[in-house]
C-alpha positions in Angstrom: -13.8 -17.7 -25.6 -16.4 -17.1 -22.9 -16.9 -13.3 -22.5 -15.3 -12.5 -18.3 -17.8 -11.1 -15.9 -17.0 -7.1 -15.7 -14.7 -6.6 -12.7 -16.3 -4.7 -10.0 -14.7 -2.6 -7.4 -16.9 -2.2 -4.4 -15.9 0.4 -1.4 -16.9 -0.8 2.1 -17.8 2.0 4.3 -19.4 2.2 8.4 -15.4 1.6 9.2 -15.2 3.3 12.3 -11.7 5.1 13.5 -9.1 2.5 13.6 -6.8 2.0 17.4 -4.0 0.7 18.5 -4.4 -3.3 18.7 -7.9 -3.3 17.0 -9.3 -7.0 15.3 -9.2 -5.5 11.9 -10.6 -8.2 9.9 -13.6 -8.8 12.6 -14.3 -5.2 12.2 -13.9 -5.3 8.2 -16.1 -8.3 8.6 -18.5 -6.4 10.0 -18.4 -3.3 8.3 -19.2 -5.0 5.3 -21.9 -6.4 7.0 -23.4 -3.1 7.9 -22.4 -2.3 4.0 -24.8 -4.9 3.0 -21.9 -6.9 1.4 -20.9 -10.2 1.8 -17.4 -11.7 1.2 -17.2 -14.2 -1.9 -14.8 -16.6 -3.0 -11.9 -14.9 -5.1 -12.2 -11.5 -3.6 -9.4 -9.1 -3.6 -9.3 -6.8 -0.5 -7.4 -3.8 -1.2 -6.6 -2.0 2.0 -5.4 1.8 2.8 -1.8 1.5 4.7 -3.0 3.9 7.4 -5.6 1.6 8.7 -3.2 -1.2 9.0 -0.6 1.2 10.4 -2.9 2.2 13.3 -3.8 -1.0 14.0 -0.1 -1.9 14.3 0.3 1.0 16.5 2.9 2.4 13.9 2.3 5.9 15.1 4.7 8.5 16.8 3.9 11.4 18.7 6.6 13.8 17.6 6.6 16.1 20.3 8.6 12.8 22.3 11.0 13.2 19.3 14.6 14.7 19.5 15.8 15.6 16.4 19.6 15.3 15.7 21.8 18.2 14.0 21.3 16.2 10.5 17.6 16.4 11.1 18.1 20.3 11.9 20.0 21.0 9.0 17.4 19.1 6.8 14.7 20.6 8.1 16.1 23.7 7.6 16.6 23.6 3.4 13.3 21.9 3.2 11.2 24.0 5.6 10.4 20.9 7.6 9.5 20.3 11.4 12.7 19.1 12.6 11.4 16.3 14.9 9.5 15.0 11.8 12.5 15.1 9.6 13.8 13.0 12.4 11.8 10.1 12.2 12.5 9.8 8.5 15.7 9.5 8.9 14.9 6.7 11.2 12.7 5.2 8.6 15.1 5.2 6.2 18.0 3.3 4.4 19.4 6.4 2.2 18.4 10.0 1.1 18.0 9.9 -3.0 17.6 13.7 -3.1 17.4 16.1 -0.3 15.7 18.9 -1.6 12.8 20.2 -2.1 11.6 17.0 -1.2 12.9 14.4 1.1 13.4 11.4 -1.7 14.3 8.2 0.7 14.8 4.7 0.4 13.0 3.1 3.5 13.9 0.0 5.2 11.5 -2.2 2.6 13.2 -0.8 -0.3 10.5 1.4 -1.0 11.8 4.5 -2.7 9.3 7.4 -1.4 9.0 10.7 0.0 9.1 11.5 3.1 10.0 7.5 3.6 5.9 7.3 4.0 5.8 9.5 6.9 2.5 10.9 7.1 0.3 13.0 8.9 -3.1 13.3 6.9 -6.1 11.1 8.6 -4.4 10.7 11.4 -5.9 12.4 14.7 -3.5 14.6 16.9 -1.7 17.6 16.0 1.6 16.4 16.5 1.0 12.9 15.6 2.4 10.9 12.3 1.9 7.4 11.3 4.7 5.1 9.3 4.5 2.5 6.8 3.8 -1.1 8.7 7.0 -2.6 9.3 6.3 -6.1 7.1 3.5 -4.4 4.6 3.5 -8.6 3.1 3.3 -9.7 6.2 0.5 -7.7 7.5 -1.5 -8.6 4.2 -1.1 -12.6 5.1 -2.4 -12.1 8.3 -5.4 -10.8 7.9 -6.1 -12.9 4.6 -5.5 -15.8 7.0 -7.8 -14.4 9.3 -10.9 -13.5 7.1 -10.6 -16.6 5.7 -11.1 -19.1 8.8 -13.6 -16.0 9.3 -15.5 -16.2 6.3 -14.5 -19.9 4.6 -13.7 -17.8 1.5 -10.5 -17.6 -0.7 -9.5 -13.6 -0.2 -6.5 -11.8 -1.7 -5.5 -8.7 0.0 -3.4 -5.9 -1.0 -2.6 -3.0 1.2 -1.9 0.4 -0.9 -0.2 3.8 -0.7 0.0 6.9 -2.6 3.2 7.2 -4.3 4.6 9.9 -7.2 5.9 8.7 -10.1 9.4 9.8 -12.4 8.1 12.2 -14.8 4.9 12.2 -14.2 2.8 14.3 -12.2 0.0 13.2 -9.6 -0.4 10.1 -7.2 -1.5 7.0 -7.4 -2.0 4.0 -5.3 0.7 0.9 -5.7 1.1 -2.1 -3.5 3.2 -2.1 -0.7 2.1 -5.2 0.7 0.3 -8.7 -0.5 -1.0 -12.3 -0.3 -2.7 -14.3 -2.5 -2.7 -12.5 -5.8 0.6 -11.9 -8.2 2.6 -8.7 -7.7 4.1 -9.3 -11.4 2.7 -11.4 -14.3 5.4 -12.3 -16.7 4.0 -12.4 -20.4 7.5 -13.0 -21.9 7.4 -15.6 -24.7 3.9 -15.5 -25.1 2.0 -14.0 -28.1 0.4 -10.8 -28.9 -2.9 -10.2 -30.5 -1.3 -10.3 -33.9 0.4 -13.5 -33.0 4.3 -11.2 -32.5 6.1 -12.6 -29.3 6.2 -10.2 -26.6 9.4 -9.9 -25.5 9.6 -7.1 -22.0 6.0 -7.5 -21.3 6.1 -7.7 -17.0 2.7 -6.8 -15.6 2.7 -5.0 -12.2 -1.0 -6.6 -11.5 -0.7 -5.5 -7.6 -0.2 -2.1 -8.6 -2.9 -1.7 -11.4 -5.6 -3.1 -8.9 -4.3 -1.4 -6.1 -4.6 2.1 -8.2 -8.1 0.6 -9.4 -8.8 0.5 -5.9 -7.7 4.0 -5.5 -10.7 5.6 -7.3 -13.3 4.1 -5.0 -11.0 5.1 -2.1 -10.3 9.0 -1.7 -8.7 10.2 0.7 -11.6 12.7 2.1 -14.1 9.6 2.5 -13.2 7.7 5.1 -13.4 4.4 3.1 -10.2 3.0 3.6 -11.2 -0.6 2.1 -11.9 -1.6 -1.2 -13.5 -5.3 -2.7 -12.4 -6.3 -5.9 -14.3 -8.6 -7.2 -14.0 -10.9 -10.6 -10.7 -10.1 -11.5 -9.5 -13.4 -13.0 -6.1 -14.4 -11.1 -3.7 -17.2 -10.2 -3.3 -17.9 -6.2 0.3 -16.6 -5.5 2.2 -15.8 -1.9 5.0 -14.1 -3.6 5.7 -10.7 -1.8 5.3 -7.0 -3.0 8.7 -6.4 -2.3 9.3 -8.4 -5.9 7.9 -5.0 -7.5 10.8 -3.5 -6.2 13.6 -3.4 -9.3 17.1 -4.8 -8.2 20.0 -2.1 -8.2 22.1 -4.2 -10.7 19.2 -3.4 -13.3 18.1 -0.3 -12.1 19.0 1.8 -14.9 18.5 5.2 -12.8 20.4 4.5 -9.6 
């Protein structure tokens, strides 16, 4: 076998403050320009969720919130902001656990704190952004767009920091993606020893989007990430597929 070229991940920075309604693959386009980079064929674009949540206008100003008496009572045990208690309640499905963290499923099936509600990199005192509404979605998009753009094959994954059952710290999984495999199923194939591997499901989304992660912190302003020589089949499945169904859940 033909040793693989080592997989690079390759921040793009001059990304100015991301608006309401902006072009964001022009402006990647040329950010990466003034980054001296150049899109190739293959590339995987992994993208912060609050860039594409701006751009989407998935902001709320809570001080046009009213919170309801759940929200109050919430807010209360949890030493929360009311009015931001309220809107995730309105971002979410069901409350997992109530305290000392708001533990949510939202709408996507995510299950999260806070339901994603966040107010870090975001300017405004009293402003919050959500989670996009179709994270998959938003990924297609602008994969379709940098590619008529560029006339290049690009993969994009957009990322969030989430915790993680019994273990401490964040890391960055996939909330959103086109044109590289959430999962990769090694069932029935062989091990290096030749054994068969039997449970072997490969969250590939998440391991490049917490790859992505390291060249991405959150005090640098670099909310976009290339990946580039990671060997891959083209896929349109959906990150949502990450998500385990209740019926094998064995925690819910």
């Amino acid at each position: 076998m033909k040793p693989s070229r080592p997989i690079q991940i390759i921040p793009i920075h001059c990304i100015p403050e991301i608006r309401a309604h902006d072009n964001l693959p022009r402006i990647l386009l040329t950010a990466a320009k003034k980054s001296k980079l150049s899109f190739r064929q293959n590339d995987i674009l992994v993208l912060a969720q609050k860039i594409i949540s701006k751009s989407e206008n998935r902001l709320i100003d809570l001080t046009t919130v009213t919170p309801s008496k759940r929200a109050y009572d919430l807010a209360a045990a949890n030493t929360k902001d009311p009015r931001l208690v309220e809107v995730i309640l309105h971002e979410s499905r069901r409350i997992v656990r109530e305290h000392p963290v708001l533990i949510v499923e939202t709408h996507h099936g995510f299950v999260c704190a806070n339901a994603g509600v966040d107010q870090s990199n975001i300017p405004g005192e009293n402003v919050v952004s959500l989670l996009p509404g179709d994270p998959d979605a938003s990924a297609k998009k602008i994969a379709q767009a940098l590619g008529r753009l560029t006339r290049k094959k690009i993969a994009v994954i957009i990322s969030d920091t989430f915790g993680r059952p019994w273990r401490l710290g964040l890391t960055n999984v996939a909330i959103g993606c086109y044109g590289v495999p959430p999962l990769v199923d090694l069932r029935g194939t062989r091990d290096a020893t030749k054994k068969r591997l039997h449970a072997s499901i490969i969250a590939t989304a998440d391991e490049l989007a917490a790859a992505a992660g390291l060249a991405m912190p959150k005090s640098s302003g670099t909310p976009a990430v290339i990946i580039r020589n990671f060997a891959r089949k083209p896929s349109i499945a959906k990150a949502t597929t990450i998500i385990r169904p209740a019926e094998v859940d064995l925690f819910r």
